[in-house]
C-alpha positions in Angstrom: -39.5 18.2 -127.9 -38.0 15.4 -130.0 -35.2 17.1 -131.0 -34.4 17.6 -127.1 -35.1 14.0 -126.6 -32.5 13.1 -129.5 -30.0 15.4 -128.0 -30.5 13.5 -124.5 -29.8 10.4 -126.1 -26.4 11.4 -128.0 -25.2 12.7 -124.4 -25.5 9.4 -122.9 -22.7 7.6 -125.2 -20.4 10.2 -124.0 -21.1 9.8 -120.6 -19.9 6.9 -120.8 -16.9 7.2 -122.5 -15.6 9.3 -120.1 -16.6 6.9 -117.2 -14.9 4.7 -118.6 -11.8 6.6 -119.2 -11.7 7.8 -115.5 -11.3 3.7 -114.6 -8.1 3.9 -116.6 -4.5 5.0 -114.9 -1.6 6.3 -117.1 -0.9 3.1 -118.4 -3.9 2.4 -119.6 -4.7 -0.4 -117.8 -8.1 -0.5 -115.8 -8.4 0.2 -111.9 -10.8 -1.1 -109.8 -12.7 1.5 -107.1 -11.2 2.4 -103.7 -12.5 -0.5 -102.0 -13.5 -3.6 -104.5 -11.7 -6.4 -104.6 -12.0 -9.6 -107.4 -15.4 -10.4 -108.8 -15.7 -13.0 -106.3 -13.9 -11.5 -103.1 -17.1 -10.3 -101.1 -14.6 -10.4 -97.6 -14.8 -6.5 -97.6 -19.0 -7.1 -97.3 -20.8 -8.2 -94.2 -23.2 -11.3 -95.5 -24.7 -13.8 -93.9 -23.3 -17.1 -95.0 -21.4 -19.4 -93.1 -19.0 -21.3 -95.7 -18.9 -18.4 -98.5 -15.9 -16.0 -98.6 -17.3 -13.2 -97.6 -17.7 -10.6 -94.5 -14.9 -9.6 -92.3 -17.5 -8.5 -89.9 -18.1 -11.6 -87.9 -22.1 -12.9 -87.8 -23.3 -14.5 -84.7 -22.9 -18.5 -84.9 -26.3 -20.4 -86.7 -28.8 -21.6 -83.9 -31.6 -24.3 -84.0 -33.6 -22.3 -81.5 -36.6 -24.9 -79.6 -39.6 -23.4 -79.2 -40.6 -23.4 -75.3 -44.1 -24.6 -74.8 -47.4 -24.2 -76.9 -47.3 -22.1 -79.9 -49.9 -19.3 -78.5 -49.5 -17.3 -81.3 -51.8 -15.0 -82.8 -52.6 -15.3 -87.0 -54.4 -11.8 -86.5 -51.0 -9.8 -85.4 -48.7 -12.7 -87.0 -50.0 -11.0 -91.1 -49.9 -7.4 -89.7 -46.0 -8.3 -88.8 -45.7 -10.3 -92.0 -46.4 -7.8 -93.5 -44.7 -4.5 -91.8 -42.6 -3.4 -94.1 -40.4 -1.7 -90.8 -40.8 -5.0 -89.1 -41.4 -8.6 -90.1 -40.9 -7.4 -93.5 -41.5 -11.4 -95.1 -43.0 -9.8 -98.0 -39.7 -8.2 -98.8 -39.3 -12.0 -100.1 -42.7 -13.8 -100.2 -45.7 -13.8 -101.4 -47.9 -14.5 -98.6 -51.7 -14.4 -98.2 -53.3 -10.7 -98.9 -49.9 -9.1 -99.5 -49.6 -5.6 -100.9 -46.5 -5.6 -103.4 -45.0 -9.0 -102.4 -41.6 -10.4 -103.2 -40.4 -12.9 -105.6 -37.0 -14.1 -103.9 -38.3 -16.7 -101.3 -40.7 -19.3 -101.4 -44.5 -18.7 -102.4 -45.5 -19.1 -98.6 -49.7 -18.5 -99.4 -50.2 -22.1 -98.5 -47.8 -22.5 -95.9 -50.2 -24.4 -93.4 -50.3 -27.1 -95.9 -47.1 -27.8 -96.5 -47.3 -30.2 -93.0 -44.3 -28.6 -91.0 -44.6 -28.4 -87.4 -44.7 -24.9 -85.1 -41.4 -26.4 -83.8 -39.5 -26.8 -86.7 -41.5 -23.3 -88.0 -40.3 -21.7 -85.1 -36.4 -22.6 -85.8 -36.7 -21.9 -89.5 -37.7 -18.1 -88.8 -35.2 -18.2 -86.0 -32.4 -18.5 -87.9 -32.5 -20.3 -91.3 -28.6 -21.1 -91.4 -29.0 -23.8 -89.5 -30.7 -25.7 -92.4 -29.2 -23.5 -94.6 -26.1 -22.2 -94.2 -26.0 -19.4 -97.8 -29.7 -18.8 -97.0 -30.6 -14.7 -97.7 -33.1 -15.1 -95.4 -32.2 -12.7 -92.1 -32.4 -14.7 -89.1 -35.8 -12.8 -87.3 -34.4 -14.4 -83.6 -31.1 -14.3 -83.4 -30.4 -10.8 -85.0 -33.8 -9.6 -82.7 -35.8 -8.3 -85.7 -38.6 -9.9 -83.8 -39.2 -11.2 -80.4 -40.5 -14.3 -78.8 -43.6 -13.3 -78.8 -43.8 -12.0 -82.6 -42.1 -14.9 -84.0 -45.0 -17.2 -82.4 -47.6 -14.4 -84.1 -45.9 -15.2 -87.7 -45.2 -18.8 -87.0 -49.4 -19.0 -86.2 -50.1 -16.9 -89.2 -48.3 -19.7 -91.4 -49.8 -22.0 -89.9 -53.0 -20.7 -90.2 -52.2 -19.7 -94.3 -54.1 -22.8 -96.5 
């Protein structure tokens, strides 16, 4: 078994060797693959920044969305969509209260309700972050209709509700 596991190892240098020669043309100089552009061109890649080079595709135009009325969400339904991996999906990115495998990207959002920001201003920020910030990573839940009205109130009361 080790000497299998030795043999495995020596195959992995030559690998990539001839990787490496396959991004070479007759010349010898190296190619880039169909499709890449500089390091830092991204314009081939949809993304959703507003000022950074990048995506061709256009994104829809950063919205401070009001919330309309009372909040009326409900903390109960607002975790099970927080944490839907197929839905909300904030755990993708946060940590939030009784989260199975949370993320590490975002904001440690497990005392979110004491942090003193308002359901309005809640509301707007899982609407569409790129109005506060416009290279957020964040998806914008509103405008791109990952969630509805109704679900983004259900979040926006489970933060809330998160000390």
């Amino acid at each position: 078994m080790r000497s299998i596991f030795r043999k495995g190892l020596a195959v992995v240098p030559l690998l990539l060797v001839v990787a490496l020669a396959g991004c070479a043309t007759q010349s010898g100089k190296p190619t880039q693959a169909a499709g890449a552009g500089k390091a830092s061109d991204f314009s081939e890649w949809p993304c959703l920044s507003t000022t950074l080079p990048c995506g061709k595709i256009p994104n829809r135009k950063p919205v401070k969305q009001a919330l309309a009325g009372a909040l009326n969400g409900d903390a109960a339904r607002g975790k099970a969509l927080a944490n839907e991996r197929s839905k909300g999906n904030c755990v993708a990115c946060h940590q939030i209260q009784d989260a199975v495998q949370p993320g590490s990207k975002g904001p440690d959002l497990t005392t979110y309700g004491t942090w003193g920001r308002s359901d309005e201003e809640t509301y707007a920020l899982v609407y569409d972050m790129r109005w506060r910030n416009p290279d957020t990573v964040m998806p914008p839940a509103g405008i791109n209709q990952i969630l509805n009205d109704q679900e983004l109130r259900d979040v926006i009361a489970f933060l809330q509700s998160s000390k």
